[in-house]
C-alpha positions as CSV (number, residue, x, y, z in Angstrom):
1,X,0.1,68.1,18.4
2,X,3.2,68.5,16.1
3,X,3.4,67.0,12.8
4,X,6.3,64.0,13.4
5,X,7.2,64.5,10.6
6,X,8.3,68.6,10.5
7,X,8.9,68.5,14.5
8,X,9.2,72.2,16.1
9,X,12.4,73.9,15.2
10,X,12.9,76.0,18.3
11,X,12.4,74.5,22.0
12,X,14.2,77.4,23.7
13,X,13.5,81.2,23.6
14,X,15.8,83.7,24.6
15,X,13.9,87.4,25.1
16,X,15.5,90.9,25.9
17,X,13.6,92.3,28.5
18,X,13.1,95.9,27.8
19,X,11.2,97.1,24.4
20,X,10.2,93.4,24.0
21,X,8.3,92.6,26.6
22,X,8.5,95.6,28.6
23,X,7.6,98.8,27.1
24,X,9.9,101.1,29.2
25,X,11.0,103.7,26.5
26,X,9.4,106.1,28.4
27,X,11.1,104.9,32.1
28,X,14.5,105.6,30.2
29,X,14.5,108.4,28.8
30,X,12.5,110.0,31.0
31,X,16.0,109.4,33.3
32,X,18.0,110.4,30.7
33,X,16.6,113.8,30.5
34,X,15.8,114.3,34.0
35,X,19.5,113.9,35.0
36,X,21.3,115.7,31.9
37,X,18.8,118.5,33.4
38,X,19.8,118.5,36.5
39,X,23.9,118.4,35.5
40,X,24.1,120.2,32.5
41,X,24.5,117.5,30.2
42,X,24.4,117.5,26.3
43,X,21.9,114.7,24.9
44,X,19.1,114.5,22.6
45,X,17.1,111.9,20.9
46,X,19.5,111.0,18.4
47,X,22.3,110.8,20.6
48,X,20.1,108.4,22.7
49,X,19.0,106.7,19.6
50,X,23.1,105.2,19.4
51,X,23.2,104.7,22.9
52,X,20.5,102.5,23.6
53,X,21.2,98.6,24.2
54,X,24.7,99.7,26.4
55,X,24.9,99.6,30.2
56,X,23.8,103.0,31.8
57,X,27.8,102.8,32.8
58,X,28.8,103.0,29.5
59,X,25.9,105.5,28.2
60,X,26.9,107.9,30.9
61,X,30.9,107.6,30.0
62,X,29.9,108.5,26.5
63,X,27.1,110.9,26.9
64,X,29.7,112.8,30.1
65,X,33.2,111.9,29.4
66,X,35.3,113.0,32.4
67,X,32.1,113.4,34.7
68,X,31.5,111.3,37.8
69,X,29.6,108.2,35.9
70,X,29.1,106.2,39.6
71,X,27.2,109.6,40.3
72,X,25.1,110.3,37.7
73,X,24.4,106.5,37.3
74,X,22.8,106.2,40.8
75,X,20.8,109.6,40.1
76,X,19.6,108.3,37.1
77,X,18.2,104.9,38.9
78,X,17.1,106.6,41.6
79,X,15.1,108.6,39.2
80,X,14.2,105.3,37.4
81,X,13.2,103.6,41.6
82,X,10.6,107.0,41.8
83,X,8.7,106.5,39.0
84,X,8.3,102.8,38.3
85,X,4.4,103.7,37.2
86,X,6.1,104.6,33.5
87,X,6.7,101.0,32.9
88,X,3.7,99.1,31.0
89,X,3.9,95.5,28.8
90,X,3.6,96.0,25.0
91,X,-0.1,95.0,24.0
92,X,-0.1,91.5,23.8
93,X,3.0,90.4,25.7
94,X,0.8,88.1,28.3
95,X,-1.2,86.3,25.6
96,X,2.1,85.0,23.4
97,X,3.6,84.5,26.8
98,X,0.8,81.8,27.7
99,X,0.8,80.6,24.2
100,X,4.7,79.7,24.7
101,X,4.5,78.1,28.2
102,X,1.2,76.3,26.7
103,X,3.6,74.8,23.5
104,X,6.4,73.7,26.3
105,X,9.1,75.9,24.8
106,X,11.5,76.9,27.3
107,X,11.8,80.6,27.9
108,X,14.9,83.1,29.9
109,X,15.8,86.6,30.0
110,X,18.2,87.8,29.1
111,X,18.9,91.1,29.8
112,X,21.8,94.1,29.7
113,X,20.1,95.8,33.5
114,X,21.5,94.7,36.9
115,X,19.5,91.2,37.9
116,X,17.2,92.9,40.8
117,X,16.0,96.3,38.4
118,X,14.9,93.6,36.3
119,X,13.4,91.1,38.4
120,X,11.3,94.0,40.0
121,X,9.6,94.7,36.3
122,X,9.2,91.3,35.7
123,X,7.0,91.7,39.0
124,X,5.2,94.6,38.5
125,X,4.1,93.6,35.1
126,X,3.7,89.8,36.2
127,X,6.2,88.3,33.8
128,X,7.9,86.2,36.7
129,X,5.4,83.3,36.2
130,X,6.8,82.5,32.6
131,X,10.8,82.5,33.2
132,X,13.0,79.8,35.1
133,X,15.7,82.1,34.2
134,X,16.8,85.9,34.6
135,X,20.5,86.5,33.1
136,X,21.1,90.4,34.3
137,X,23.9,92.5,33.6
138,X,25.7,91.8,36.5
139,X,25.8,88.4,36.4
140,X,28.1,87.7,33.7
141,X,32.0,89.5,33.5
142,X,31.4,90.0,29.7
143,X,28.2,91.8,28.6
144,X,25.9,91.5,25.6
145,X,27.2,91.8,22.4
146,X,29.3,88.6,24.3
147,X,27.9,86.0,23.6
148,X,28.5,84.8,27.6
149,X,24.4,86.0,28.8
150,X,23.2,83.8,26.5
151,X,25.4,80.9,27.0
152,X,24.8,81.3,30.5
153,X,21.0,81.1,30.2
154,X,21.0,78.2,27.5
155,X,23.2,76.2,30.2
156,X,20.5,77.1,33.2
157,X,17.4,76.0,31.0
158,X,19.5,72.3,30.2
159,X,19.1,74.0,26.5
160,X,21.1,74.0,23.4
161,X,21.6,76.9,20.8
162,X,20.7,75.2,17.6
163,X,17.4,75.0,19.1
164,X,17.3,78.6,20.5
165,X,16.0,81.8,19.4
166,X,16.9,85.3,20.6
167,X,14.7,87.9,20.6
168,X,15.9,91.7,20.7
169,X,15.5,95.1,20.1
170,X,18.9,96.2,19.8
171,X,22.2,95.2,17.7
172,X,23.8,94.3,20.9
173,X,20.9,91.3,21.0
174,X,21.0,90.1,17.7
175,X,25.5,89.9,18.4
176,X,25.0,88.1,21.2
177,X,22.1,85.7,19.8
178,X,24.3,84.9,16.6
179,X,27.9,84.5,18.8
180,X,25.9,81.9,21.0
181,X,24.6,79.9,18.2
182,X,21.1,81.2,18.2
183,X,19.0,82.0,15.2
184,X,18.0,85.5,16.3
185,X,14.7,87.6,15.8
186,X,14.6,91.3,15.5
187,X,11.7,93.4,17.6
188,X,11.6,96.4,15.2
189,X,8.9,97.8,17.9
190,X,11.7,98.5,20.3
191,X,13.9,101.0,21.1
192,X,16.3,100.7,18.0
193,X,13.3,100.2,15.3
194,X,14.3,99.2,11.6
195,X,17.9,100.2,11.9
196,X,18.5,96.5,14.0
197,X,17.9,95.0,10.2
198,X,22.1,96.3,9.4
199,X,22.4,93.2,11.6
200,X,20.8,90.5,9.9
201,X,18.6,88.8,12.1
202,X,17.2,85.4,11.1
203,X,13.8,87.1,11.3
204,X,11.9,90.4,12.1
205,X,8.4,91.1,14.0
206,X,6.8,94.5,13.9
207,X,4.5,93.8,17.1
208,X,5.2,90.7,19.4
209,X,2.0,88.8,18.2
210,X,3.8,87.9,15.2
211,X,6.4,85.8,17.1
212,X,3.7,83.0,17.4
213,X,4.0,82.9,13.6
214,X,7.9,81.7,13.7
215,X,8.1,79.5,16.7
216,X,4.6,77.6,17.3
């Protein structure tokens, strides 16, 4: 039971869905390198490095200016359809997950993939169960760093932002989180790792354990 008299400070929490609770590092750049294989294309880890949290549209405009980007987008999810076996939860994602739905907190996703790639790894690692809400990258006009995902899911879950927290792996997260109204929370296990800290995040986590610490 919560003390009256320090009540919870965060009812709502916003998660990222990839290198948060999905470890997919593995699923992307695997796609990355399969496809600038296959059409010549100049990448490396470091370029992917600046790249990751943008849409595959825009990774593929930077990464092959000029190039066919509808094209080499679909390759790359095709790639990403074939080989769904590379994505796997980060140890410890299910336990914190039951912890959260057992303390009542709210929860969404809110994610930069299309809506259906991310609802099918939400099923395949049996995530569905803890979410009333799925914000993909097609269902907003404006994409993270706008703050519009995460207004969008805060309306859906009848929630407000000075109770929310956003949890992220990438700077485009903790923008978003902050230009909501959101305290925000940095996953430096994801695909950014420490450099996310340049943004400020109300708080840090080096595994996803250590969220339990801030929020119950």
């Amino acid at each position: 039971m919560l003390n009256e008299l320090n009540p919870r400070r965060y009812e709502t929490i916003l998660f990222d869905l990839d290198g948060v609770l999905a470890d997919t590092r593995d699923w992307v750049v695997s796609a990355f390198y399969e496809i600038a294989e296959r059409y010549s294309l100049d990448i490396s880890d470091e370029i992917l490095n600046l790249l990751f949290g943008r849409s595959i549209e825009e990774c593929y405009e930077l990464i092959a200016p000029g190039r066919d980007t509808p094209f080499l987008v679909e390759e790359h999810r095709s790639f990403q359809r074939q080989h769904m076996e590379l994505i796997r939860p980060f140890s410890g994602t299910i336990e914190v997950l039951d912890r959260l739905t057992e303390s009542g907190l709210k929860m969404g996703i809110v994610t930069g993939r299309r809506r259906l790639s991310a609802q099918q790894t939400m099923d395949l690692l049996g995530l569905d169960v803890y979410f009333n809400v799925l914000v993909g990258g097609d269902n907003t006009e404006r994409q993270k760093p706008n703050p519009d995902p995460a207004i969008r899911a805060l309306r859906e879950l009848s929630a407000s932002s000075e109770s929310a927290l956003m949890v992220g792996d990438a700077q485009s997260d903790i923008r978003c989180g902050r230009a909501a109204g959101c305290d925000t929370c940095a996953a430096l296990y994801g695909f950014v790792g420490p450099h996310i800290l340049n943004e400020n995040p109300t708080y840090s986590i080096g595994r996803i354990g250590e969220l339990l610490g801030i929020v119950c």
